[in-house]
C-alpha positions as CSV (number, residue, x, y, z in Angstrom):
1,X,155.0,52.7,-76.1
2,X,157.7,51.2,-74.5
3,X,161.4,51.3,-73.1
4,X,163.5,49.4,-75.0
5,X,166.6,47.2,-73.0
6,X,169.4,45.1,-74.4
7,X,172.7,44.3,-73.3
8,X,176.1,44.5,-75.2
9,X,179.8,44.0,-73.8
10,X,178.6,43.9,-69.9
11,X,176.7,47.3,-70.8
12,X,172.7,48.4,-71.0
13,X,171.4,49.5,-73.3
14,X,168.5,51.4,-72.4
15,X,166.7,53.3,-75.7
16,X,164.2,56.3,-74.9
17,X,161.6,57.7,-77.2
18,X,159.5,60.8,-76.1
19,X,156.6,58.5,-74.6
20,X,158.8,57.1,-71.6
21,X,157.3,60.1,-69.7
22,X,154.4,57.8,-69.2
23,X,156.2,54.8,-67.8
24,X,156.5,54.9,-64.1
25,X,160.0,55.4,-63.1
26,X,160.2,52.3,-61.0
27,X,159.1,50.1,-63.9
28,X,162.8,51.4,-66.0
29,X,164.6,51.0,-62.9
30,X,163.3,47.4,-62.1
31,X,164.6,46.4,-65.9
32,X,167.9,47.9,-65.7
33,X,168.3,46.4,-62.0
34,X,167.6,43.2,-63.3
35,X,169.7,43.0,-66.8
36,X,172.5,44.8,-64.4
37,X,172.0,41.7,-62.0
38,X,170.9,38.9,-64.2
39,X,173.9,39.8,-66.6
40,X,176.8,41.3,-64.4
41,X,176.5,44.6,-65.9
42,X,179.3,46.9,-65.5
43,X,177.5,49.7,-67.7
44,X,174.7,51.1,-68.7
45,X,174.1,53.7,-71.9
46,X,171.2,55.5,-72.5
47,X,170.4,56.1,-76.3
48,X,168.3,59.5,-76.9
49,X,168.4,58.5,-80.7
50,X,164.8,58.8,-80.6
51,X,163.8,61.6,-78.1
52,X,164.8,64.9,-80.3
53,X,163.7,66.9,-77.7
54,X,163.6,67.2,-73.9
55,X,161.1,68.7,-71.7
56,X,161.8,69.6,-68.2
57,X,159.8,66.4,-67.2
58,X,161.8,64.1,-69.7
59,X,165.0,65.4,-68.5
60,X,164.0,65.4,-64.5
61,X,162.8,61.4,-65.2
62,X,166.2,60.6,-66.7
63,X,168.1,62.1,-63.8
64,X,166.4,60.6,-61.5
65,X,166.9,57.4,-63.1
66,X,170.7,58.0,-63.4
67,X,170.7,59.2,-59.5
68,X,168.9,56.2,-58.6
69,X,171.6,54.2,-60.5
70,X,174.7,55.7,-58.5
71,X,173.9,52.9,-55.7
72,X,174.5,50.0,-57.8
73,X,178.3,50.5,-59.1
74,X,177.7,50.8,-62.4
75,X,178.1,53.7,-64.9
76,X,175.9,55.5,-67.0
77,X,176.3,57.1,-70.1
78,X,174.4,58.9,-72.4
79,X,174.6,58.5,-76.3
80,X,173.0,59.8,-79.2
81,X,171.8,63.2,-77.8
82,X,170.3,65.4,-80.7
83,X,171.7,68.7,-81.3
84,X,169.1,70.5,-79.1
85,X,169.3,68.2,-76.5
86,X,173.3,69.2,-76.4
87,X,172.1,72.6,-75.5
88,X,169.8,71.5,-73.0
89,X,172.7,69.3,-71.2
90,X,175.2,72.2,-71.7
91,X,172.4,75.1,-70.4
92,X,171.8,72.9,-67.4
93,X,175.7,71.9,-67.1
94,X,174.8,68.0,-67.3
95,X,177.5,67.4,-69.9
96,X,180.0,68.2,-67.3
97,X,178.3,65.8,-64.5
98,X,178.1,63.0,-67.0
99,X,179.4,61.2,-69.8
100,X,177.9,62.0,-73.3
101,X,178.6,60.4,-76.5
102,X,177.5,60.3,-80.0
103,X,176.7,56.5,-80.9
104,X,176.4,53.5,-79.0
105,X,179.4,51.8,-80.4
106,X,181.8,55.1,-78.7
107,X,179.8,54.7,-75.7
108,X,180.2,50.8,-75.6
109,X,183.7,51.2,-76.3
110,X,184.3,53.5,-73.1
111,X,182.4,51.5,-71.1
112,X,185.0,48.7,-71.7
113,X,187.8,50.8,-70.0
């Protein structure tokens, strides 16, 4: 199990599967912090490709990931979410507080303007 992290066109890429749970949240945040720093990233996208379904302690980790983010002036968005997961983002009114698309490349491209 593992978090996966690449970087594309000064963004993150930051892929989840449903066994992130059991990765301490400091561990992510160290990674991104140090692509975001290493790499001058301006962006980073998380891709849910691979987590079909989000339990309240799935979806509490990623937002405190993204609040944790706020501090370093760089924007987050999320990519890939599965149709349940849409729900679960509209239910909870997260797709109003942040910006979801459906692949990497749209969210890539957004992250360039």
């Amino acid at each position: 199990m593992e978090v996966k992290y690449r970087s594309e066109h000064c963004a993150g890429i930051i892929a989840l599967d449903e066994n992130f749970i059991s990765i301490k949240k400091e561990v992510i945040l160290k990674k991104i912090l140090e692509l975001q720093q290493s790499q001058k990233l301006q962006a980073i996208v998380i891709d849910m490709e691979k987590l079909p379904f989000l339990n309240s302690s799935q979806l509490g980790r990623i937002m405190g990931i993204i609040k944790s983010l706020k501090d370093y002036e760089v924007t987050v968005s999320i990519c890939n979410l599965s149709e349940l997961n849409h729900k679960i983002f509209a239910m909870t009114n997260f797709d109003k507080r942040f910006s979801l698309f459906s692949s990497i490349e749209e969210a890539l491209e957004n992250s360039k303007k």
